[in-house]
N, C-alpha and C positions, 0 to 999 in steps of 0.2 A: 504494500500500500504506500512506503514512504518514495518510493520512485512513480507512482502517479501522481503525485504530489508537487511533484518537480514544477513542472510546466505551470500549471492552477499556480502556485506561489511569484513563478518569477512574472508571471503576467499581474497578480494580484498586490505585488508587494510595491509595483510602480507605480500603479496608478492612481491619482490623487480620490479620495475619498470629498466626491460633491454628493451628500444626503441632504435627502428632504425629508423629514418626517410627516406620516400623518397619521391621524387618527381619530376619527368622527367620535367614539367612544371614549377611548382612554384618556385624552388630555383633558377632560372634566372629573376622570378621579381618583384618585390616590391608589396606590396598589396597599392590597391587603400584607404583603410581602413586606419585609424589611431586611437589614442584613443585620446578621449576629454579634459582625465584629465592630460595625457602625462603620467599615470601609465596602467601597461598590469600587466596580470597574467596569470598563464597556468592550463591547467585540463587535466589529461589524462584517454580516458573512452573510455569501449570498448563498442557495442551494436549491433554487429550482420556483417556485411560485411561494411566494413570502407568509401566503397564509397558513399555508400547509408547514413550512420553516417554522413560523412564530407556534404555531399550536406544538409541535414538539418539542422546542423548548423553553414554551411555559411548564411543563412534563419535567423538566429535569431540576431538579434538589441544588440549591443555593442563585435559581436566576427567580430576580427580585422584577425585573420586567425586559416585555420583548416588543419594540412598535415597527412595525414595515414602512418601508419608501425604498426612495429610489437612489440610486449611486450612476455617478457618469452622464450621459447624455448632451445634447447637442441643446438641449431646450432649458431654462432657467423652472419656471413651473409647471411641469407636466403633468397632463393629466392621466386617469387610470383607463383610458381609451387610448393615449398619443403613445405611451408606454405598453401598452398589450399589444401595440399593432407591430410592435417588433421594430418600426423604423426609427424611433427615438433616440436609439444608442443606451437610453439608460437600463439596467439591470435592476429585479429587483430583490432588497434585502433587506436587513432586520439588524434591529440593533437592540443587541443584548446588554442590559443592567445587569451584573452578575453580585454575588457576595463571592473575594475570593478565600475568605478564609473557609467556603463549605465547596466549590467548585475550582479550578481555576483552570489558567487559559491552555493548557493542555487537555482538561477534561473537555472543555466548550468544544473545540475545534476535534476530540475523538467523538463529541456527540451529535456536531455536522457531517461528519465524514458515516457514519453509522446512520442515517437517515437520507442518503443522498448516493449519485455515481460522480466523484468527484473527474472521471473521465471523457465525462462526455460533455462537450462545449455548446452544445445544439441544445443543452434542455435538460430535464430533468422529468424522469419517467412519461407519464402524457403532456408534459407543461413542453411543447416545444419553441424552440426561438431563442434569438440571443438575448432578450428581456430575463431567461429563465438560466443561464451556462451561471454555473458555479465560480465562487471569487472568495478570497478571504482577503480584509485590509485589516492591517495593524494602525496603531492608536499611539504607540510607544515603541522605544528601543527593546525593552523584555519584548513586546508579542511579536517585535520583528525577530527578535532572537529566537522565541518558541518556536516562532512560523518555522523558520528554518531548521530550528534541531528537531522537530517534530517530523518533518519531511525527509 
């Protein structure tokens, strides 16, 4: 797995991180989640249609919150039509709120890799399109260093 990994990271690790968040629900209310240690950290990773992303890991044990948008693209605010049509350029992905003292960013990134084909650039299971190809960006020097020793 850690040489499918190769290509996903050197494409993922370049490219600058333009997110938009949204969220018609969540930004009116507070997540019932907190962290243990009163430290959070974030991960933003793409793996195929963001809904399906985000519901599995809200699922995993120390992520405090998960909201979908979009990363990359040609357009400043795009919508959920300019982005499904595939011609956008943007991808889309999810950014995880984590506690790292119950998860960290080795677990997050075996728990995208473990719900997703991180080999295939075209999509993710029936999501196909380059809106849907897997990406992982770091936030920091550790999760660039993860990215890579993990790979």
């Amino acid at each position: 797995m850690k040489s499918m990994l190769k290509g996903l990271l050197a494409i993922a690790l370049t490219v600058p991180v333009f997110f938009l968040l949204f969220s018609a629900e969540k930004s009116s209310q507070v997540s019932a989640k907190t962290s243990t240690s009163g430290k959070t950290e974030i991960a933003t990773l793409a793996g195929g249609c963001f809904w399906c992303t985000e519901s599995d890991f809200e699922k995993l044990d120390g992520v405090i919150d998960v909201i979908s948008g979009y990363s990359g693209g040609q357009l400043e605010n795009p919508t959920y039509k300019q982005v499904s049509s595939g011609k956008s350029g943007h991808i889309e992905v999810i950014q995880v709120t984590y506690d790292p003292s119950v998860v960290d960013y080795e677990g997050i990134l075996d728990h995208l890799l473990r719900h997703m084909d991180p080999t295939d650039n075209k999509g993710s299971f029936v999501d196909r399109g380059p809106q849907y190809r897997p990406a992982i960006f770091y936030h920091n020097q550790s999760q660039k260093r993860d990215c890579r020793t993990f790979s």
